[in-house]
C-alpha positions as CSV (number, residue, x, y, z in Angstrom):
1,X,-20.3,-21.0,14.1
2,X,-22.8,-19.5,11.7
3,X,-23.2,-15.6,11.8
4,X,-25.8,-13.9,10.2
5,X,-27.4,-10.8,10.6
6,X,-28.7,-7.1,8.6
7,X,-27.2,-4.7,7.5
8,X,-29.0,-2.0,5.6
9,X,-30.6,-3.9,2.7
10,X,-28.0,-6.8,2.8
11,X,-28.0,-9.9,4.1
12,X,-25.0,-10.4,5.9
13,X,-23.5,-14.1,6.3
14,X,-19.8,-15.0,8.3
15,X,-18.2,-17.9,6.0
16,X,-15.8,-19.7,8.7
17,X,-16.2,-23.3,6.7
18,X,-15.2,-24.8,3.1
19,X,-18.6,-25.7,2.7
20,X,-19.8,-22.4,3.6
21,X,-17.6,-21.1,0.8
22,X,-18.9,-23.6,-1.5
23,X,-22.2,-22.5,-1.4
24,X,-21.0,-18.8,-1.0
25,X,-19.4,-18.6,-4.7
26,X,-22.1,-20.8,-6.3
27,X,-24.3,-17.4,-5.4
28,X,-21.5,-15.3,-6.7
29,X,-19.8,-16.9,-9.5
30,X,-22.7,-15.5,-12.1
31,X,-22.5,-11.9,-10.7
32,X,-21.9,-9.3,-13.4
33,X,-19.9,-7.4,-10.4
34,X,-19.1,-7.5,-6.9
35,X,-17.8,-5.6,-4.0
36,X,-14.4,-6.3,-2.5
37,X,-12.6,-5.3,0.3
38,X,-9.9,-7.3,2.7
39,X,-8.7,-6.7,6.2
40,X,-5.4,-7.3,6.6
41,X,-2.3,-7.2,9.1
42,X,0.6,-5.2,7.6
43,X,3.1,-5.2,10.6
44,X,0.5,-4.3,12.8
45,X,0.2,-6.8,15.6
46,X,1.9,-9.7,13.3
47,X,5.4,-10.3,11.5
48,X,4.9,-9.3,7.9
49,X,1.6,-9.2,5.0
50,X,-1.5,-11.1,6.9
51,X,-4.6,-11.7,4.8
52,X,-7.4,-11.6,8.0
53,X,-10.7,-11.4,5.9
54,X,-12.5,-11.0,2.7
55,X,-15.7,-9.0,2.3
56,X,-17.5,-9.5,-0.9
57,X,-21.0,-8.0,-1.8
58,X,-23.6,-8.7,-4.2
59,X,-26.5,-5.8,-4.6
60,X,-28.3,-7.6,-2.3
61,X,-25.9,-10.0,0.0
62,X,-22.5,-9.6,2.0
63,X,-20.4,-12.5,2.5
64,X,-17.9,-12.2,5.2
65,X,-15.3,-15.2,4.6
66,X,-12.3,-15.7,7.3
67,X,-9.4,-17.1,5.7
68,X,-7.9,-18.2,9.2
69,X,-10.2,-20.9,9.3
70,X,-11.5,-21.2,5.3
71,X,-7.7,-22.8,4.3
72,X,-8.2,-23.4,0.6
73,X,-8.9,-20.2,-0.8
74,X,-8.3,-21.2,-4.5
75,X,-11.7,-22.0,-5.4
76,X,-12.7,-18.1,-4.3
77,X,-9.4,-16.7,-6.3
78,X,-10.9,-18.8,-9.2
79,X,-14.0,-16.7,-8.7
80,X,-12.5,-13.3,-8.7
81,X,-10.9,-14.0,-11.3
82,X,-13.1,-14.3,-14.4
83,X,-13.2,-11.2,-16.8
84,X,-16.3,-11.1,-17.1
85,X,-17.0,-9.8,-13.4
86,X,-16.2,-6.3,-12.8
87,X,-14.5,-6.0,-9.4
88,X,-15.7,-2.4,-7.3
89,X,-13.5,-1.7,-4.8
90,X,-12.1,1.5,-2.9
91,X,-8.4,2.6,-2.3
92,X,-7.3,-0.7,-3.8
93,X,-3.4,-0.9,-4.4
94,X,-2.8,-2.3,-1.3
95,X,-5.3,-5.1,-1.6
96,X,-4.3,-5.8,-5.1
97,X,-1.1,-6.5,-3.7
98,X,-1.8,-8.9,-0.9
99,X,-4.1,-11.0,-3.5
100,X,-1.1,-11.1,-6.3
101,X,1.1,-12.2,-3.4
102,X,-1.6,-14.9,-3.0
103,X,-2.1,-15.4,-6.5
104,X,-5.3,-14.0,-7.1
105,X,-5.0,-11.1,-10.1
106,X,-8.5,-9.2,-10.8
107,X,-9.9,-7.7,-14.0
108,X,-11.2,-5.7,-14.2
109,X,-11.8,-3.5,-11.4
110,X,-13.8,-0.1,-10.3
111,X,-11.6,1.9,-8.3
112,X,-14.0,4.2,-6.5
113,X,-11.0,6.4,-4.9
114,X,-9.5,6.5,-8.1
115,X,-12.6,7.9,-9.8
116,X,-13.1,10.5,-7.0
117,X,-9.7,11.8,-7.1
118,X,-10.4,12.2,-10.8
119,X,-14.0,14.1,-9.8
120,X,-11.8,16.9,-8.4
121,X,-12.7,15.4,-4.8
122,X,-11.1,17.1,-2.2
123,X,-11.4,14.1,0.2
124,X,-11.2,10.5,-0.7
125,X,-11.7,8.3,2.0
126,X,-14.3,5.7,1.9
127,X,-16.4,7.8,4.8
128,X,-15.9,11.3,3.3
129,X,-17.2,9.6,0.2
130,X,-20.6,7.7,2.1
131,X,-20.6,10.4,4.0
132,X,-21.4,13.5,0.4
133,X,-22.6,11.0,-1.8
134,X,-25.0,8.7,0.6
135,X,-25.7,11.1,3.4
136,X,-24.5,8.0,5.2
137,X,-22.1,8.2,8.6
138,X,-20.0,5.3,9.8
139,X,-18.7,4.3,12.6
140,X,-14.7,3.6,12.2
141,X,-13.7,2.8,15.7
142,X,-13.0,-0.3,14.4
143,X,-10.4,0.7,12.0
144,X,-7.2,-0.4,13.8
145,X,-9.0,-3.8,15.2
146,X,-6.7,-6.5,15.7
147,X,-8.3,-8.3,12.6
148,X,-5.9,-11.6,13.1
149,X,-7.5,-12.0,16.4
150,X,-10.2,-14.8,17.1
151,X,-13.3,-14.6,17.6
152,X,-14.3,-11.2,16.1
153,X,-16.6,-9.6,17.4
154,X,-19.9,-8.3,16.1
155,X,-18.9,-4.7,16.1
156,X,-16.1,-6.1,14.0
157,X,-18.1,-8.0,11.4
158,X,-20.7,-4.9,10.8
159,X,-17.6,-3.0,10.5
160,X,-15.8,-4.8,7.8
161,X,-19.2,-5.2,6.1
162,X,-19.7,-1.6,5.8
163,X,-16.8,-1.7,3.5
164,X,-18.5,-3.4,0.6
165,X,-21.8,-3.2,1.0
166,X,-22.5,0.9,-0.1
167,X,-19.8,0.6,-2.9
168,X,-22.6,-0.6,-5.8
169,X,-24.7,2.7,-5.3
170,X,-21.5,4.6,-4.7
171,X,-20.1,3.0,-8.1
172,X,-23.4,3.9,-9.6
173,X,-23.2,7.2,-8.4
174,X,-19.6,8.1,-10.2
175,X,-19.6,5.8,-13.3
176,X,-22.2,8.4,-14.3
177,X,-20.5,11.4,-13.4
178,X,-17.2,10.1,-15.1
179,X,-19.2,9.5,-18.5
180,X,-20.9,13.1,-18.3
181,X,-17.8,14.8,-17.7
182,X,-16.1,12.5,-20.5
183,X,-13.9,10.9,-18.2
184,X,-14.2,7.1,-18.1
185,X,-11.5,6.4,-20.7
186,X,-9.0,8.2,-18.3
187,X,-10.5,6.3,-15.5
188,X,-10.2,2.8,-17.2
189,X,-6.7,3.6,-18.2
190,X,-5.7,4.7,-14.5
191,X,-7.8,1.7,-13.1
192,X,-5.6,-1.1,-15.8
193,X,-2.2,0.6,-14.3
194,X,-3.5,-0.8,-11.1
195,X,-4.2,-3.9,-12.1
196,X,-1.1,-4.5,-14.1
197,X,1.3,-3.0,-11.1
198,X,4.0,-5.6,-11.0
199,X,5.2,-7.0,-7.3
200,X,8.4,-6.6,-5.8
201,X,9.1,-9.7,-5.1
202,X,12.2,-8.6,-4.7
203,X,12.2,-5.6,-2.5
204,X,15.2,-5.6,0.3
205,X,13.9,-4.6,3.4
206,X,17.2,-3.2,4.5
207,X,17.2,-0.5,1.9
208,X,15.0,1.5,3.9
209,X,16.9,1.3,7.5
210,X,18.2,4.1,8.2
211,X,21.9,4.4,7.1
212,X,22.9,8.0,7.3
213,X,26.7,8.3,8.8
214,X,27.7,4.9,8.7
215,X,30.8,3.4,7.0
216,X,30.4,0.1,4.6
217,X,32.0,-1.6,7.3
218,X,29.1,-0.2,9.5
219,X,26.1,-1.2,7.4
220,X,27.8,-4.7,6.9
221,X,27.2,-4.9,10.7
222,X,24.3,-3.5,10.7
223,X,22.6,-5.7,7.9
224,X,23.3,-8.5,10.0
225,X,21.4,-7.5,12.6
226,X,18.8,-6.1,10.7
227,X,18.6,-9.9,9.2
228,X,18.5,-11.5,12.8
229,X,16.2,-9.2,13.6
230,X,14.0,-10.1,10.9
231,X,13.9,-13.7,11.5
232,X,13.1,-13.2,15.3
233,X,10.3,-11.0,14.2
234,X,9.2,-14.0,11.5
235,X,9.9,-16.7,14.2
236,X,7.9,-14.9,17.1
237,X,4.8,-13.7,14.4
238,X,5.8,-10.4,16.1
239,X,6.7,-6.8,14.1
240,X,10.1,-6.1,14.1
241,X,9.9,-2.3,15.5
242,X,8.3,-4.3,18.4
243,X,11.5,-6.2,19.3
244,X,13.7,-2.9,19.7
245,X,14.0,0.3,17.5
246,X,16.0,1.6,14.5
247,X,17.5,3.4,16.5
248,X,19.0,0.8,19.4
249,X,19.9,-0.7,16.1
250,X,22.0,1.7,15.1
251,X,23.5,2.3,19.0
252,X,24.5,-1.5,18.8
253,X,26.7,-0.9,15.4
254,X,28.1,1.8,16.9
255,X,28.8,1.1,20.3
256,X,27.6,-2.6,21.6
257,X,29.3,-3.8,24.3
258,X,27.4,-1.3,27.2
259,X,24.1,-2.0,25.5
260,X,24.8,-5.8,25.3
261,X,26.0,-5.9,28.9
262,X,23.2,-4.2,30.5
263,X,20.6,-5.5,27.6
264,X,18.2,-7.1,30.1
265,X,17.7,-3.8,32.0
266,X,17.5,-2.0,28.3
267,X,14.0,0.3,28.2
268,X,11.9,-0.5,25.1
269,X,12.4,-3.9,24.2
270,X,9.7,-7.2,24.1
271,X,10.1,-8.9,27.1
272,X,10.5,-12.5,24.5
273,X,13.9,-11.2,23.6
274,X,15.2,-9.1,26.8
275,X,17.0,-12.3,27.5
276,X,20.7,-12.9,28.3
277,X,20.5,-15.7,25.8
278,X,19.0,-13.4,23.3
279,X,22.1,-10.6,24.2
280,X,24.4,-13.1,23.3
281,X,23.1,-14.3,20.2
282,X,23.8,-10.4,19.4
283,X,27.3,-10.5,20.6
284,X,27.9,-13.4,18.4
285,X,26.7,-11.8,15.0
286,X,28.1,-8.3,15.8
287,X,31.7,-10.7,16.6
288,X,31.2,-12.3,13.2
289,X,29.8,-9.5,11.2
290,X,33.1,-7.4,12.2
291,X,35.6,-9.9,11.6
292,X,34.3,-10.7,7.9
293,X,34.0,-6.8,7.4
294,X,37.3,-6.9,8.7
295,X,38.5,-9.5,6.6
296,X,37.0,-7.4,3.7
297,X,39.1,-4.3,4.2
298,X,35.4,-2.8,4.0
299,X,36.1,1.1,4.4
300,X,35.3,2.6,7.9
301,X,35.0,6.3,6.8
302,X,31.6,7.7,6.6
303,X,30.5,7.1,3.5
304,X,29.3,10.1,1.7
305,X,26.4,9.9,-0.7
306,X,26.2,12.5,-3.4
307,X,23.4,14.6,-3.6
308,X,20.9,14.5,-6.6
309,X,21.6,17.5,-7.7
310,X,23.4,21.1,-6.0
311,X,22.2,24.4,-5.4
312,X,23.1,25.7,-9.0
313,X,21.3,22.9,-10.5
314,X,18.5,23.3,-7.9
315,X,18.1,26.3,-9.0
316,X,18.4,26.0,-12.8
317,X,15.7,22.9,-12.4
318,X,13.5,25.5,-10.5
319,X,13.3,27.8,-12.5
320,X,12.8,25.4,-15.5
321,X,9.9,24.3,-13.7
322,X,8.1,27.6,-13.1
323,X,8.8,28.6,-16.6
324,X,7.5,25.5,-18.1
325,X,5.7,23.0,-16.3
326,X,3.7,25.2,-13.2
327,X,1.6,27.1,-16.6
328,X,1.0,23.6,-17.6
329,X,-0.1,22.0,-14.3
330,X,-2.2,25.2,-14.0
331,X,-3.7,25.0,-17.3
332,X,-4.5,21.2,-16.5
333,X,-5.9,22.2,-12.7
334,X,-8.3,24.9,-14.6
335,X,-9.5,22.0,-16.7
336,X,-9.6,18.8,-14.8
337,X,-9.5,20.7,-11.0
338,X,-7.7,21.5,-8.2
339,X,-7.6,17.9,-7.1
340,X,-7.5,16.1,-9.7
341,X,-4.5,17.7,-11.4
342,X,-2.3,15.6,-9.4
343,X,-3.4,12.7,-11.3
344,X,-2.1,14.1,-14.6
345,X,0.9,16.2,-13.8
346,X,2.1,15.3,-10.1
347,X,5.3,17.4,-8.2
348,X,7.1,13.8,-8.1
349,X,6.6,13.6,-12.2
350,X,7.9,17.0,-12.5
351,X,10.9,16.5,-11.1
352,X,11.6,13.2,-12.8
353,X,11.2,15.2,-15.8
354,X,13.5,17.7,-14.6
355,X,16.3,15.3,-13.7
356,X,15.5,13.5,-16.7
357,X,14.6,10.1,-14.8
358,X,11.5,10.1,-16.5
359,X,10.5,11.4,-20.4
360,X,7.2,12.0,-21.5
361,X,7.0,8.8,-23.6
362,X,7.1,6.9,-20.6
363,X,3.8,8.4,-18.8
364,X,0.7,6.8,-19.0
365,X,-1.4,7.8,-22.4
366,X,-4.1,10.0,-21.0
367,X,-1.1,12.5,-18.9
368,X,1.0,12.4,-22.6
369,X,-1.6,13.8,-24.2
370,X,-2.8,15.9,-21.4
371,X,0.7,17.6,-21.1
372,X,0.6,17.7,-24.8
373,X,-2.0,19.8,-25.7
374,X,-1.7,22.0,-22.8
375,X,1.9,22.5,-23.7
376,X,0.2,23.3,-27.5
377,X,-1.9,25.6,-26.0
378,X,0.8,28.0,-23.9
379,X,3.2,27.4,-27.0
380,X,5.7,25.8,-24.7
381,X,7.5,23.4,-26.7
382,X,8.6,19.9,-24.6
383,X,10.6,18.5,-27.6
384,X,13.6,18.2,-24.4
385,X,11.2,16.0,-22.4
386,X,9.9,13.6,-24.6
């Protein structure tokens, strides 16, 4: 169905065919820079990273396109893709990931968060941003939209629109306050990190359940379920912490037969898998889990993770960092801001500096030389560091 309608000064237009795209990136592909932005479902009402839609903008024009019905993609990733189109976008590490994970890699971009957080402003969103720069309000109730849900609505499509189609003035508005306050080189520096952030394609999503107080023997069981779990979610299209919790998780490693038993009269769990059959699917990995944990002599004591660091250290390392690096981040917040400091010299890089995770070799160029000179200034020397 065709979809078109105002917005503003743009010409809004729904792409929901290939040929629609066709003709879409013939208007695009000679554009010195556009405005991007993606909805997406990240767990929310779907199993896993779910590209919904893509909003690009011209000065003048906004196209809308829906990649649940637009299948081949490539040709718009081929697009995005030359270097000689500058990409403006807002907040965009997590979109940047979802188009690597599709195989779409953009430079160079115009971050406009990333700019205001180095403006020394106090609040980033897209509408406190519209909202000082544009005298513009907008409407978010759309925000948590089930995007993956057909047909959207109107409401839906002005919505997503708004994300693209203010970000040329707001660009505009900062490029020129980054060159005034000699900041652009920074900016381009922080805005390649962002690009150039590798994936972890890797990443085990069991690392972050919950593990505190089990045995090895414990969180063998428990990684199986966590696996079944997983694929049920995959197989079903359905978020995982909808099935059943962490924390009935957990209660099943530790004590499953009651829950198994009365598992169709459990509180909290998606009616697909409140089953009997489902219970004993359970059963049956929690039986096989044990007896290869078993079979593994896998330890059944708690296991006992050792702390970073202990209170004599804590306090050494805290008073390392008032004496040292709090006259430097206060040096840096006089020069750069309040806000912005954290972009230079953040709590997290202090203590990986502190614990020696982290040297000062390894930071990006423009927070070297930042630390550097401030250092140079309050005659602390960071020879230890570096």
């Amino acid at each position: 169905m065709q979809i078109n309608f105002k917005n503003g000064s743009h010409q809004v237009s729904y792409i929901d065919q290939q040929a629609l795209l066709s003709a879409c990136l013939r208007q695009i592909e000679k554009q010195k820079q556009i405005a991007i932005d993606l909805e997406f479902d990240r767990n929310r009402y779907q199993y896993g990273f779910n590209l919904c839609l893509v909003q690009l903008a011209t000065e003048t024009e906004c196209f809308i396109i829906d990649p649940l019905y637009v299948k081949n993609l490539k040709p718009l990733w081929e697009v995005l893709q030359q270097k000689t189109m500058l990409k403006i976008m807002h907040a965009g590490d997590e979109d940047m990931e979802l188009l690597k994970l599709l195989g779409c890699y953009l430079t160079p971009i115009f971050d406009t968060e990333i700019a205001a957080r180095l403006l020394n402003t106090p609040k980033v969103s897209l509408q406190n941003m519209l909202q000082n720069e544009l005298n513009l309000t907008l409407d978010k109730s759309m925000q948590t939209s089930n995007w993956g849900k057909r047909p959207l609505t109107i409401q839906q499509l002005l919505y997503s629109s708004n994300d693209v189609v203010y970000l040329h003035k707001l660009k505009n508005i900062l490029h020129k306050a980054l060159k005034n306050k000699v900041l652009l080189p920074i900016f381009e520096e922080e805005c390649k990190v962002l690009e150039q952030k590798e994936l972890n394609v890797n990443k085990n999503l069991f690392d972050s359940f919950p593990k505190k107080g089990f045995s090895e023997f414990e969180v063998f069981v428990a990684k199986a379920l966590f696996e079944f779990r997983e694929y049920t979610g995959k197989q079903l299209n359905k978020p995982v912490y909808q099935l059943f919790t962490n924390d009935l998780l957990r209660e099943l490693v530790i004590n499953p037969t009651p829950i198994i038993q009365n598992w169709t009269a459990q509180s909290g769990i998606y009616h697909r898998v409140k089953t009997e059959e489902f219970a004993t699917q359970m059963q049956n990995i929690i039986e096989k889990a044990t007896a290869t944990a078993q079979e593994q002599n896998l330890p059944t004591t708690p296991i006992r993770y050792t702390p970073r660091t202990t209170p004599q250290q804590r306090l050494a390392l805290e008073t390392l960092r008032a004496k040292i690096f709090l006259p430097i981040k206060e040096t840096l917040a006089q020069a750069y801001g309040e806000h912005a400091v954290t972009l230079f010299l953040s709590e997290k890089v202090i203590e990986q500096l502190l614990l020696k995770e982290k040297t000062i070799s390894q930071l990006k160029n423009y927070q070297q030389q930042a630390l550097l000179t401030a250092a140079e200034k309050l005659g602390i020397d960071l020879k230890e560091y570096q």
